[in-house]
C-alpha positions in Angstrom: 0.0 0.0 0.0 1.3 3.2 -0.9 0.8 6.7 1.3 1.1 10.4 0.8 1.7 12.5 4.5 1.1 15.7 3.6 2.3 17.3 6.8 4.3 20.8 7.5 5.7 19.8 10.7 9.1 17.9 9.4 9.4 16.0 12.3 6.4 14.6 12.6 5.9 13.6 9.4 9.5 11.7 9.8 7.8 9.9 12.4 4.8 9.1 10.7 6.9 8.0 7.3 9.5 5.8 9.6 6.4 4.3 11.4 4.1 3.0 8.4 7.3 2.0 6.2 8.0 -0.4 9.5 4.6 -1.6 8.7 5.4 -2.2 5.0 3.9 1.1 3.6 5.5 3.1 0.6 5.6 6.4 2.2 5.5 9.6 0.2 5.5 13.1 1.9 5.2 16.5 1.1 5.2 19.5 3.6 3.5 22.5 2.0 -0.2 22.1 0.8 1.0 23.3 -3.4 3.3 20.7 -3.1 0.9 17.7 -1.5 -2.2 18.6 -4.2 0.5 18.1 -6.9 1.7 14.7 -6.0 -1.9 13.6 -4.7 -3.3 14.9 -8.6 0.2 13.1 -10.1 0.6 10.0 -8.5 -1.1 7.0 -7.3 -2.0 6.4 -3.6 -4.1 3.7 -1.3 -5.0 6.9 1.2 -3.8 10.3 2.1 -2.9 11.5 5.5 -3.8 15.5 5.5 -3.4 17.7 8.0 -5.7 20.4 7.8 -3.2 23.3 9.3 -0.6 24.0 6.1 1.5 26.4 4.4 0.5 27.6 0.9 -2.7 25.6 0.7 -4.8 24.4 3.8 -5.4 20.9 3.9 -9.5 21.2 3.2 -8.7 23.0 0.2 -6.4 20.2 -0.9 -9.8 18.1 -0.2 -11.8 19.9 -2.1 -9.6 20.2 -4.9 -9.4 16.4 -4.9 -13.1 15.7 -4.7 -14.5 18.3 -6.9 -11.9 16.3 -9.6 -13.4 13.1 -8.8 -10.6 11.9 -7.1 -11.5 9.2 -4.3 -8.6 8.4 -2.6 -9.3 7.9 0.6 -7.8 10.9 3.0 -7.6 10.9 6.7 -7.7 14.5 8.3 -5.0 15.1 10.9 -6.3 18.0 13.4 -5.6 20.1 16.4 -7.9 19.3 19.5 -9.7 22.4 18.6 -10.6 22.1 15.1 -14.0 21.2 15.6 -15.8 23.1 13.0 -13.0 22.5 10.2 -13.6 18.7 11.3 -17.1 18.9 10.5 -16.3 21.2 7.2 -13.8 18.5 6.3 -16.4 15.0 6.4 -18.7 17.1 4.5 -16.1 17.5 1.6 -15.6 13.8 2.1 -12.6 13.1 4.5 -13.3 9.1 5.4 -12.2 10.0 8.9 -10.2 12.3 11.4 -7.7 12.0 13.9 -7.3 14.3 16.8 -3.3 15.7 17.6 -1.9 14.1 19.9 -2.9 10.6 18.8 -1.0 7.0 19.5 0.2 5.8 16.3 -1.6 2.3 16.8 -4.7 4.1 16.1 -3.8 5.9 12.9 -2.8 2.7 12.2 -6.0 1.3 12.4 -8.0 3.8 10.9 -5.5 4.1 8.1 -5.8 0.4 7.4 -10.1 1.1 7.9 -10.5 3.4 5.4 -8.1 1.4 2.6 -10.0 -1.3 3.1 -13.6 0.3 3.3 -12.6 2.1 0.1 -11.8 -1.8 -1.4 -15.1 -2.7 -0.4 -13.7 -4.7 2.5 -15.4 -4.3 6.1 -13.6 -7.4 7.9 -9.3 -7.2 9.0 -9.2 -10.7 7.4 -9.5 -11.3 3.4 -11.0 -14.7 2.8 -10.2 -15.8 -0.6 -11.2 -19.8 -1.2 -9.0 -21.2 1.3 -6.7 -18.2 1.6 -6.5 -15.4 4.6 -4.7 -12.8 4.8 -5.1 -10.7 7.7 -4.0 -7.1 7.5 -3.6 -6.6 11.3 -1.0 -9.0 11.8 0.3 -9.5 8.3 -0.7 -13.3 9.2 -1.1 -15.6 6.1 -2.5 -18.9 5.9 -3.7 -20.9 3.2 -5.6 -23.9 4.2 -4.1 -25.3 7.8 -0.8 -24.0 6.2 0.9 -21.0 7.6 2.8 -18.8 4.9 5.8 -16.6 5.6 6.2 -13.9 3.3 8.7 -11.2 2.5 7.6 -7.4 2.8 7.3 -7.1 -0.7 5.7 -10.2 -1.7 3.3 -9.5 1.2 3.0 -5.8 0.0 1.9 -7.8 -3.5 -0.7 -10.2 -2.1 -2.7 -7.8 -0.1 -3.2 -5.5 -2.8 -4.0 -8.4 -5.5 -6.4 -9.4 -2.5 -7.9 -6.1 -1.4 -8.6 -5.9 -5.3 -9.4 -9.9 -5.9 -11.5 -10.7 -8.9 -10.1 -7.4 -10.9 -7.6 -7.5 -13.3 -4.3 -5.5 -12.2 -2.2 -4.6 -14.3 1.8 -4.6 -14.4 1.7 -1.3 -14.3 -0.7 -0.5 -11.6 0.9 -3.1 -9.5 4.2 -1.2 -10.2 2.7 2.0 -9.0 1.3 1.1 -5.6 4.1 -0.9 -4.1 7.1 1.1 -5.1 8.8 4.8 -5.1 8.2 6.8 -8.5 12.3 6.1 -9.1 12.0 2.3 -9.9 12.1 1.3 -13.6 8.5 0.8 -15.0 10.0 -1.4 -17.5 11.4 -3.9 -15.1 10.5 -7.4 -14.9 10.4 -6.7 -10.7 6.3 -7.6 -10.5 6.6 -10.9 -12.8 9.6 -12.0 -10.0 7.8 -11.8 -7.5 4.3 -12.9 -8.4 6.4 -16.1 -9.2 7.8 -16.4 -5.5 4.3 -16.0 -4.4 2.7 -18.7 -6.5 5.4 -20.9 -5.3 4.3 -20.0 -1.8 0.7 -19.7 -2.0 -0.2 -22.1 -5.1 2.0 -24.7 -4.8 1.1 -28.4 -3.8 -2.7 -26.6 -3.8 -5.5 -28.4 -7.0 -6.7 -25.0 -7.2 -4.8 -22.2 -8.3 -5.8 -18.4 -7.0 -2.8 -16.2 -8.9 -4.0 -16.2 -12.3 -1.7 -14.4 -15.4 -4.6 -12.5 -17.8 -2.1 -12.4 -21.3 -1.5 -8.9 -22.2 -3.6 -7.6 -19.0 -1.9 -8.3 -16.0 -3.0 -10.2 -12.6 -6.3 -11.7 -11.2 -6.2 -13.2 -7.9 -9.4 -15.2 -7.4 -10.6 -18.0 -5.3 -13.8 -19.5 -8.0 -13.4 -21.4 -10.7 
């Protein structure tokens, strides 16, 4: 999953970036509100994290901007105890939720990983996918009675294939959400390792859930 911090205090958002890339995040940040509508209109993300109190642009303009584009990536306000009625302001231009300074990082954590996976169409922690769970608390996979230990990245892989299962994701896309915008979209890096993870996940199994579209990309799927 990939996130944009759009946050003017620098050491914060250093926190904030250091504690979600320990949780397998790609973290992006930008610390002016010109700057963070820019990369959020540019570039692909699984959720913002805005804080409403910025230089240049204020954070509900940013929101505004974004939704009056069509752009529904999920944002979650960061804002000052006192910010009541810019709170309020902000769910009516469609934040997905809030979080109130100071706040223990175990809760943006959850409500991070809340509104990615209510904006997949997801309500439950853990993905059930024919004999598959993956469960995006823990980072606990199991397939069958079978518990599967995966690398950061290929876990970074399966939970997006999964919080998008039955949809068709491209290379590209794929390329997009789990890396920086320096890696080489021309690299064979995805086709690597969706092959470690079928040999994790598929192998010894009748039914196969990675499935290779020609010409299209990914599907992972649990029916027939």
């Amino acid at each position: 999953m990939k996130i944009l911090i759009i946050e003017d205090e620098k050491r914060m958002a250093g926190i904030l970036k250091k504690g979600l890339e320990e949780q397998t995040f790609i973290v992006d940040v930008a610390h002016d509100g010109e700057e963070g509508l820019y990369m959020a209109e540019n570039y692909p993300y699984d959720a913002i994290l805005l804080d409403i109190m910025l230089p240049i642009m204020d954070g509900l303009t940013i929101l505004n901007e974004l939704r009056s584009k069509g752009r529904d990536v999920p944002v979650l306000l960061i804002t000052a105890r006192g910010e009541i009625e810019s709170r309020i302001k902000g769910l009516n231009f469609g934040a997905d939720d809030y979080i109130v300074k100071p706040f223990d990082f175990s809760e943006l954590l959850a409500r991070l990983r809340s509104v990615i996976r209510r904006s997949k169409g997801k309500t439950s922690p853990v993905i059930a996918i024919h004999n598959l769970t993956i469960d995006t608390n823990s980072h606990n996979v199991r397939r069958a009675e079978k518990e599967i230990t995966l690398s950061a990245t290929e876990y970074n892989l399966l939970e997006y294939l999964a919080l998008n299962s039955g949809r068709v994701i491209s290379r590209s896309e794929l390329t997009e959400h789990m890396y920086d915008t320096d890696i080489d979209r021309d690299s064979n890096v995805i086709d690597v390792y969706v092959n470690y993870l079928r040999n994790k996940l598929d192998k010894g199994f009748d039914r196969q859930l990675i499935h290779t579209v020609r010409g299209a990309g990914y599907l992972l799927k649990g029916e027939e």
